[in-house]
Phi, psi and omega in degrees: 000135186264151170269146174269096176316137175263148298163057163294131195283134173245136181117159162293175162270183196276340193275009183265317173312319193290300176336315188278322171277027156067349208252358171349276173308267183005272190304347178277301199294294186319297175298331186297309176282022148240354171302300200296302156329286161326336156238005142311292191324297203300287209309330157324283183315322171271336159268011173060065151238147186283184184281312201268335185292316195294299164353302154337260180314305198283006158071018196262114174296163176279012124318312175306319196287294189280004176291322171336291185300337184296119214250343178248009196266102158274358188264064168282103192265201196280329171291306185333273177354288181300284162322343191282314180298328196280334192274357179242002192078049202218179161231168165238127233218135189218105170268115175286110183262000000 
């Protein structure tokens, strides 16, 4: 019978390394905009809406949409958002953690 060794982690986690570099936020706000992008994009994609129809519905220019759509593009506000999800039939959820 082998024995089983506990697995010790060496090291912080990475979100403490992001912390001690400040940088914490910055990169936490960056995945959240390239999550949501990534899943407008699929939902476009899985209801065949164009660029300019989604734009349409969100009442929106195709600048707009694609600055939305842009995973590296942060100036995106909290209205976009919420139109961009109402145009696909969605809401949009925001968690204080």
């Amino acid at each position: 019978m082998k024995s089983r060794r506990k697995r010790r982690r060496s090291g912080s986690p990475f979100k403490n390394y992001l912390k001690q570099e400040n940088i914490y936020e910055e990169v936490t706000a960056r995945a959240i905009k390239r999550v949501v992008a990534r899943q407008l994009g699929r939902l476009m994609k899985d209801e065949r809406l164009t660029k300019s129809e989604l734009a349409k519905r969100m009442r929106a220019s195709r600048a707009q949409l694609d600055r939305l759509l842009d995973p590296d593009n942060e100036s995106v506000t909290l209205g976009t958002l919420v139109r961009a999800a109402q145009a696909v039939g969605r809401e949009l959820r925001m968690v204080l953690v």
